[in-house]
C-alpha positions in Angstrom: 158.3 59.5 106.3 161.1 61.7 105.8 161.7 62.4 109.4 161.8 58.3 109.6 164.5 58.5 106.6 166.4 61.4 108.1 166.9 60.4 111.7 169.4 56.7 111.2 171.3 59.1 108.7 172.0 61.4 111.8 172.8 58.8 114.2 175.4 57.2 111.5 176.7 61.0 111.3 176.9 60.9 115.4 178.8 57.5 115.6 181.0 57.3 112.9 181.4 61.3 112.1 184.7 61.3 113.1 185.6 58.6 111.2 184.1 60.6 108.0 186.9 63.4 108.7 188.0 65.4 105.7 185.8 63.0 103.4 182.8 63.2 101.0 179.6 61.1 102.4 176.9 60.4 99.6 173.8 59.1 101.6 171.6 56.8 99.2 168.1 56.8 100.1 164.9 55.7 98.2 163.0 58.6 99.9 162.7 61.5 97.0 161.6 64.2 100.1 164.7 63.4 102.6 166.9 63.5 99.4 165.7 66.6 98.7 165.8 68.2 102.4 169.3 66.8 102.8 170.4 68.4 100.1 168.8 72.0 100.6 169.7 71.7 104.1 166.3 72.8 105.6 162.8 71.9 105.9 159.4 73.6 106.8 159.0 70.9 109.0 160.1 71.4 112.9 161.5 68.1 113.8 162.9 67.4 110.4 165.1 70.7 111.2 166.5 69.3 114.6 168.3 66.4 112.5 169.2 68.7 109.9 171.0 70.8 112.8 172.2 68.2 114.4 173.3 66.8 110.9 174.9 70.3 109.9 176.8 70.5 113.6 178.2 66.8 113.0 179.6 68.1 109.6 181.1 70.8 110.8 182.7 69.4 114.3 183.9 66.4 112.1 184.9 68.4 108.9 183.0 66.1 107.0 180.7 67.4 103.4 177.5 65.1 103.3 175.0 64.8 100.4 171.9 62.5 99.0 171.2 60.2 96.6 168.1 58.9 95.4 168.1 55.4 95.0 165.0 52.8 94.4 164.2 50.9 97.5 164.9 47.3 94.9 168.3 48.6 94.0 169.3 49.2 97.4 169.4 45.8 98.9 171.5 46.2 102.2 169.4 48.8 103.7 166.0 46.9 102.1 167.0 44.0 103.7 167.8 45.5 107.1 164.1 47.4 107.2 162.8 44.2 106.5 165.0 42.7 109.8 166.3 40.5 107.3 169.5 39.9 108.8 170.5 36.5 106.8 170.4 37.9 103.9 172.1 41.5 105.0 174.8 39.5 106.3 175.5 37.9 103.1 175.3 40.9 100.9 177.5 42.7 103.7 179.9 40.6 104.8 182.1 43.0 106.1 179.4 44.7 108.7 180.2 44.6 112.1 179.3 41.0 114.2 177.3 43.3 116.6 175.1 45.9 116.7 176.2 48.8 118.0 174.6 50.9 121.1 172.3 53.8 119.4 172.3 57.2 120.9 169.2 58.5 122.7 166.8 60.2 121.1 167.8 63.4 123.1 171.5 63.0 121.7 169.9 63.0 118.4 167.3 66.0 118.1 168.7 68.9 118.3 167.2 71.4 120.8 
């Protein structure tokens, strides 16, 4: 489950890192275990260490400081109603989300080799 928590945190870190320049970026998530390895920075886990790599070289190429949050799932109603594909109701509690989705990078450009 972390690694399922982990990796959208990574591609937001890919597509908007360079936005995040010289900025602080709390992550809240309602997973206890990718709070945790987000902010030790490592995991015993293999593929939970390529995002954290890939996570770690973002912050550094961007200059950005990242950290975690734990946050229950029912006080986190944007991202519960996006899992859920709820998209009504995301849209009204974030009206200012952009119209479109935007083009995910590949799961290559994501896991760090």
């Amino acid at each position: 489950m972390a690694f399922l928590e982990l990796y959208p945190i990574v591609v937001s870190a890919i597509l908007w890192g360079s936005q995040w320049t010289t900025k602080r970026i709390l992550v809240w998530c309602d997973n206890e275990a990718t709070v945790a390895i987000v902010k030790r920075g490592r995991s015993k886990c293999l593929q939970i260490m390529k995002l954290m790599r890939k996570l770690t070289w973002c912050a550094c190429k961007y200059n950005f400081h990242f950290s975690a949050k734990h946050v229950p799932g029912y006080q986190n109603d944007i991202s519960d109603a996006l899992s859920r594909l709820q998209i009504d109701r995301f849209r009204k509690l974030a009206p200012s989300a952009a119209q479109h989705p935007m083009k995910c990078p590949s799961s290559s450009d994501v896991m760090w080799s």
